[in-house]
N, C-alpha and C positions, 0 to 999 in steps of 0.2 A: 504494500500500500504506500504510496504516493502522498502525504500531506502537503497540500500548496498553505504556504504562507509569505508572509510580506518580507520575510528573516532576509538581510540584505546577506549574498554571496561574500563568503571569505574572504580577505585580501590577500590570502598565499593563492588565491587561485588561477588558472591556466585557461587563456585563449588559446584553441588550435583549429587551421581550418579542417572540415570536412574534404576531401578531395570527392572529385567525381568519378576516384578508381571504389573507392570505399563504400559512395552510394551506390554500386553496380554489384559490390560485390555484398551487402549485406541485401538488396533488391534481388537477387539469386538467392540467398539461403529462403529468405522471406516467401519467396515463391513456391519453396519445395514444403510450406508446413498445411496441413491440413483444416484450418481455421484462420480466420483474421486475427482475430487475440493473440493463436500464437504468434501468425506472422511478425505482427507490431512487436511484440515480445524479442523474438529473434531479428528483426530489423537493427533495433536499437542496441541489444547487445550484441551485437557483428559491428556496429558504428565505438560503441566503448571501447570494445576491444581494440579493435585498429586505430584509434585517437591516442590509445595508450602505449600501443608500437609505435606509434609514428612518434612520440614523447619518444620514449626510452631510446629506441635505435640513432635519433637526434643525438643523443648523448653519449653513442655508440655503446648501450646496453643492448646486446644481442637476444632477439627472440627467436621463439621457432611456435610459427603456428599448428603445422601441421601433427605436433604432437603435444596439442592442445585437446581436452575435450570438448570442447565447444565445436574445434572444427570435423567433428567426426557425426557426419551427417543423419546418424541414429541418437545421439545423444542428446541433442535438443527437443526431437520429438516428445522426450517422455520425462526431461527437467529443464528447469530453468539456469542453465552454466553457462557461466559468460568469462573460462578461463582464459590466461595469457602465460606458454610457458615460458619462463626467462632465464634461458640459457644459464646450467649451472648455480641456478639457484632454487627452482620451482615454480610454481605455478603463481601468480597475481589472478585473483579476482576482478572484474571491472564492471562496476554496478553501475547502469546506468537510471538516473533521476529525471524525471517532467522538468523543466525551467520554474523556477522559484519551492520547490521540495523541499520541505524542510529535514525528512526523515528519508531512509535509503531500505530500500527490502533486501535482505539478506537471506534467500531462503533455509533452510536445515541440509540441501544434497549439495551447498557449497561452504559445508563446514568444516570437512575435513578435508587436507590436500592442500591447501593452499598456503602462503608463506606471507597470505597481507591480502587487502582491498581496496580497490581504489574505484573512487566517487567521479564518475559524468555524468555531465549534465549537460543532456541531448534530448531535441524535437523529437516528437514522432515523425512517421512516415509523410503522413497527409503536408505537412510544411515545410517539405523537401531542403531538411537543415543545412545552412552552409558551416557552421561553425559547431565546436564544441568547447566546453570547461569542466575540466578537471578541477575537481576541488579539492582534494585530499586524498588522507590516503588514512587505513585502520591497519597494525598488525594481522591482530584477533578479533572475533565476535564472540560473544554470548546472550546474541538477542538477534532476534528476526529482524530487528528494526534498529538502526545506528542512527543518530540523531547528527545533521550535519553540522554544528554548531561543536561538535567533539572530535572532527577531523584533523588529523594531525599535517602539518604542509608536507607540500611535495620533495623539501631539500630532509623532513626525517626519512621518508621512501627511500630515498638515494641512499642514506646512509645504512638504511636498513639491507637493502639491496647489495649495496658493498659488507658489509658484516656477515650477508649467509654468503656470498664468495670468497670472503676467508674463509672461513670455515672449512668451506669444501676445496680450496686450496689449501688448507695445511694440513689433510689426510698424508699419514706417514707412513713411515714402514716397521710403526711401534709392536705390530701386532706377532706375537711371539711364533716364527717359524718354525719352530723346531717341535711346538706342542700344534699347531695347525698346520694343515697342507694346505698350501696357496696354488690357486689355477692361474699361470703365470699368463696371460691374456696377450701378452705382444707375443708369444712366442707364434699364438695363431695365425701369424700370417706370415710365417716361417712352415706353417703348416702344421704344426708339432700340435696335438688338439689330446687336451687332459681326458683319461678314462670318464665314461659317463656321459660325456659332452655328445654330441649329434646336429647332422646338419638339420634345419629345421624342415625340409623336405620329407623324412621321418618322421617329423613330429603334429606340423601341423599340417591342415588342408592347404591348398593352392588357393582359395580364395580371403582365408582368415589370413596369410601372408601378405597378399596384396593390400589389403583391408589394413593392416598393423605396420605395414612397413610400405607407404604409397610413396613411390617414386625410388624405389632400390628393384636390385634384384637381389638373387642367392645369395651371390659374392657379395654384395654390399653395395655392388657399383650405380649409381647414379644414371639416368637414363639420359637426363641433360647435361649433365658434365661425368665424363669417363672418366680425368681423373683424380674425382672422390671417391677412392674405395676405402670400403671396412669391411669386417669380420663377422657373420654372427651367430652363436651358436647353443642349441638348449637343452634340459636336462630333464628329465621325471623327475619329480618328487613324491613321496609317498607319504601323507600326511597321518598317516597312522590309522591300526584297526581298531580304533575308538571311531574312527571317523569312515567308520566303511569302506575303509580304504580309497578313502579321495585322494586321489590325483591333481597334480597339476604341474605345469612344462615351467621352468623358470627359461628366462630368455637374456643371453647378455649380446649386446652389440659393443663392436669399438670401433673407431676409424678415427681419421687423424684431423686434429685440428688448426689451431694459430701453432707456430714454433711447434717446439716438441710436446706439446698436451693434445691430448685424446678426450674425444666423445664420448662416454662412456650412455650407452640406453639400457636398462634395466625393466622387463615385460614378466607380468606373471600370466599364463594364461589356462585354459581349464583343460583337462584333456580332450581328445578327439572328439570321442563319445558324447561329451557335454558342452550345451550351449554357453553355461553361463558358468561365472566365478560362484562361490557359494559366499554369499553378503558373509562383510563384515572382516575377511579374511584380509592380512596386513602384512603389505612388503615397506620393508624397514633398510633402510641405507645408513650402513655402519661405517666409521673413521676409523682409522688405525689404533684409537682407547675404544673400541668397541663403543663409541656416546654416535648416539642418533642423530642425524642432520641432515634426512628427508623422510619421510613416511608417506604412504598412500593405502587407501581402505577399499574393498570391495563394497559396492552397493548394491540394489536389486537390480537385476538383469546387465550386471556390467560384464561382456566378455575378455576383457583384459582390463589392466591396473598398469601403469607404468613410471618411471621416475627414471631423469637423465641430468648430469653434470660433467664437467671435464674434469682432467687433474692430469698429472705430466708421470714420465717414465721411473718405473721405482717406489711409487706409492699405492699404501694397499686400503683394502677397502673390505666392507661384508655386504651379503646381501641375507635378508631373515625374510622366511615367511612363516608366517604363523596363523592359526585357525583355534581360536577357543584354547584348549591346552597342549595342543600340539605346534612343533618349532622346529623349523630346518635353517640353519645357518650354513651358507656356502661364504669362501675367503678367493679373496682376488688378489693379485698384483700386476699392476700397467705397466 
């Protein structure tokens, strides 16, 4: 819900224009939903989202939409997600508000997963907006409703935004070798591929492939640029016979990035047999002191979970999934 009041806009806040790539492309999602509500719905959050790329990438904070869920053409049908992934750091929210809003609707399916929120304030469709403002930004929520008057400006973002990128650049190589087997990840493209591991050809369908990895192939390689390649390759997990023996494929990718640091993509997905993830289940992104610094949760009818960051050659990493009281930790080194 929407509250208009007279409350004048923040002075930390952000004019930016709309381009006429952004009305075209959010006039496209718009057109694929099956009602007008949702359209406007989805209009508006494809316009935040891309107001708040076109911020950050300004600033040369790197995004990636396509492993966004917003832009994964099933998942808007059935919530209201208006994520922004930001390259090695997670996912940004981007709530978009009526002009003059006092309050921001935060639903409950974008409570978990994200690393902050951030407020636009964009036209509907019918007023064909040239412009948008950003007005702040929230770490956290614990309410449906964020009151704009308690938005924090756009330079604490920034900062925030640089602090989860330490983080995930100071993963080290603290995590004791000799008591853990590390799946030494560069060596894969040397070819050397850790017991266990599998091409994902074995694993998944050809169509959940294309679906989870749109615009790679097998190899990694990039359809429009040749040469981007990575690696990428998955594993069964057996979540235990308390759990009826659920399954499910962990999935790692790497390819190369700026200088010597790596992509690293992280996918949990259900086995063959099964459509969906079973709610609730949680892929956890461990540092070299085994402390947390990314998370993602399974919801109803999610068929994959995924979480990506970089880090450079020699640093190690976990990845956890767990389900109620069952927990598989696998250990990397890039």
């Amino acid at each position: 819900m929407n509250i208009i009041t007279s409350e004048p806009i923040p002075d930390f806040s952000l004019r930016l224009p709309i381009t006429r790539a952004d009305k075209v492309i959010a006039d496209r999602f718009s057109r694929q939903q099956p009602n007008p509500v949702k359209a406007e719905q989805v209009y508006r959050n494809t316009l935040a989202i891309l107001v708040v790329k076109n911020y950050l990438e300004m600033l040369g904070i790197v995004t990636d939409l396509e492993r966004s869920y917003s832009w994964n053409p099933v998942v808007p049908l059935a919530a209201d997600v208006a994520d922004l992934q930001v390259v090695g750091r997670g996912a940004l929210e981007c709530r978009p508000i009526q002009p003059g809003a006092a309050i921001c609707s935060v639903p409950y399916e974008v409570w978990d997963d994200r690393v902050g929120y951030v407020v636009v304030e964009v036209a509907g469709q019918a007023t064909n907006p040239t412009e948008a403002r950003i007005l702040g930004f929230t770490p956290t929520v614990v309410s449906t409703e964020v009151a704009i008057a308690t938005l924090k400006p756009l330079e604490d973002l920034l900062e925030h935004l640089a602090t989860l990128e330490k983080r995930v650049s100071t993963v080290t190589t603290t995590v004791n070798e000799s008591q853990r087997s590390l799946v030494n990840l560069s060596e894969w493209f040397q070819g050397t591929i850790t017991e266990g591991w599998r091409s994902l050809q074995y694993l998944l369908n050809p169509e959940v492939q294309v679906f989870a990895f749109r615009g790679r192939s097998e190899s990694g390689v990039r359809e429009t640029d040749q040469q981007y390649a990575g690696v990428r390759k998955g594993k069964v997990l057996n979540l235990g016979v308390q759990l009826a023996e659920q399954q499910v494929i962990l999935v790692i990718e790497i390819k190369p990035a700026e200088s010597d640091r790596f992509q690293i993509l992280i996918q949990v997905h259900p086995a063959s047999e099964t459509l969906y993830l079973p709610p609730n289940l949680r892929l956890v992104i461990l540092d070299g002191q085994d402390e947390t610094f990314l998370e993602a949760k399974a919801r109803e009818a999610d068929n994959f979970i995924k979480l990506s960051f970089r880090g450079s050659v020699g640093e190690a990493f976990g990845a956890r999934v767990s389900l109620e009281d069952a927990v598989i930790t696998e250990y990397f080194k890039i």
